[in-house]
BALO-226009 format. One line per field, with one value per residue (C-alpha): residue in one letter; chain; x, y, z. Coordinates in steps of 0.5 Angstrom, whole numbers, padded with zeros to 4 digits. Each point is the difference from the previous one (the first is absolute). Layout:
residu: A/...
chaine: A/...
px: X/...
py: Y/...
pz: Z/...
END
This chain:
residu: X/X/X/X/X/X/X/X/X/X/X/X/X/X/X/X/X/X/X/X/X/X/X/X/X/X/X/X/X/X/X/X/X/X/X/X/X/X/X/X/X/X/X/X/X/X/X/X/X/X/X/X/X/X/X/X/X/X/X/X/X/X/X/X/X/X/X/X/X/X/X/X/X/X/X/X/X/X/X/X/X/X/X/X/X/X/X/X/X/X/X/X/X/X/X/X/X/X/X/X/X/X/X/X/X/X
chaine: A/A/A/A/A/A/A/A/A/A/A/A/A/A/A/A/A/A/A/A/A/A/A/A/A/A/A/A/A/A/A/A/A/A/A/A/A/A/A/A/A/A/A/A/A/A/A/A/A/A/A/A/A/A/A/A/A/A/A/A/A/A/A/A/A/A/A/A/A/A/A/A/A/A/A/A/A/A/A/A/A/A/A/A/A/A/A/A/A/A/A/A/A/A/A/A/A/A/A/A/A/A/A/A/A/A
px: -0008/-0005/0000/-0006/0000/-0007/-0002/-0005/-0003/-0006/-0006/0004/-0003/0006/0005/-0004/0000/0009/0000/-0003/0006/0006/-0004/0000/0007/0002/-0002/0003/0007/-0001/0001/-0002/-0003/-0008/-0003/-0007/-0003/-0005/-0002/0004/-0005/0003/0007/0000/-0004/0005/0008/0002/-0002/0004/0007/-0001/-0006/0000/-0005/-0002/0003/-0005/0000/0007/-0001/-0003/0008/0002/-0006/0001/0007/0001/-0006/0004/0007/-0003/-0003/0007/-0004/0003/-0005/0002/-0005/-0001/0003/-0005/0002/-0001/-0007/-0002/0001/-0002/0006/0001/0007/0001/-0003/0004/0007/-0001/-0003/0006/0005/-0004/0001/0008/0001/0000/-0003/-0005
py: 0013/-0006/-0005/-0002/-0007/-0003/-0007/-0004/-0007/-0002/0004/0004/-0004/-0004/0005/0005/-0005/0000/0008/0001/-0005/0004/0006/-0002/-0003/0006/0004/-0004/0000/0008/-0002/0006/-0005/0001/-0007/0001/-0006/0001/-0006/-0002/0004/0007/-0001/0005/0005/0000/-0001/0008/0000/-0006/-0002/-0007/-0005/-0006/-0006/-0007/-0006/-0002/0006/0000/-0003/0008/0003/-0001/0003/0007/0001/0004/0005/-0001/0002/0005/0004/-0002/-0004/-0007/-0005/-0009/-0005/-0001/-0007/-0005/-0002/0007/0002/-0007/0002/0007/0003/0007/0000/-0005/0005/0005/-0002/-0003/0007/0003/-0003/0001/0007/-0001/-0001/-0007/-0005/0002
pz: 0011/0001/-0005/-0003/-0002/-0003/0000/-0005/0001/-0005/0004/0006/0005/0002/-0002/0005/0006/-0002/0000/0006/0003/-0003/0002/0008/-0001/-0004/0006/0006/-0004/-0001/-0007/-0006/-0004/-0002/-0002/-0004/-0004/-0006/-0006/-0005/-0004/0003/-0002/-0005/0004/0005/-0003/0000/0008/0002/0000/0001/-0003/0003/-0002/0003/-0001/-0004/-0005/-0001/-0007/-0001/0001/-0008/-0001/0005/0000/-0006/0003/0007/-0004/-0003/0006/0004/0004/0004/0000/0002/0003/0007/0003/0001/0006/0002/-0003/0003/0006/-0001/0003/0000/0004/-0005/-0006/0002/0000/-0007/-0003/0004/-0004/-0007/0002/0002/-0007/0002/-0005/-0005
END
């Protein structure tokens, strides 16, 4: 079964850009992971169809403030490493949403 994993960063500019490299590397890797991007305005809108929510580096200040909403919905959620947001790697991306949905950290 796929997983969704949604990404947020303040506008969902950057956050698109992010998105469309862990798709491609997703698809290259034959990876069942669906990567889509919103704004961080959308969270809410979105929790009870994901199963991940990764925010930008720059947002990570929000996870004290989203974590009881993604506890409730059963929902993982983390930041995305700098180094990989900076450099918009989607290979990287998608290894680290694979090991939030392991079980591995939250």
């Amino acid at each position: 079964m796929t997983k969704k994993v949604l990404l947020v960063c303040g506008a969902g500019a950057s956050s698109g850009f992010m998105a469309a490299a862990a798709r491609k590397a997703a698809k290259k890797n034959k990876v069942d992971i669906e990567f889509k991007a919103k704004s961080e305005s959308e969270i809410n809108d979105h929790l009870n169809t994901i199963d991940l929510l990764l925010v930008a580096p720059h947002l990570k200040y929000m996870i004290e403030d989203i974590k009881d909403s993604c506890e409730d919905a059963g929902v993982k959620y983390g930041v995305i490493p700098q180094k990989v947001y900076g450099a918009l790697d989607g290979k990287g991306l998608v290894k680290v949403a694979e090991e939030h949905l392991q079980g591995g950290e939250q």
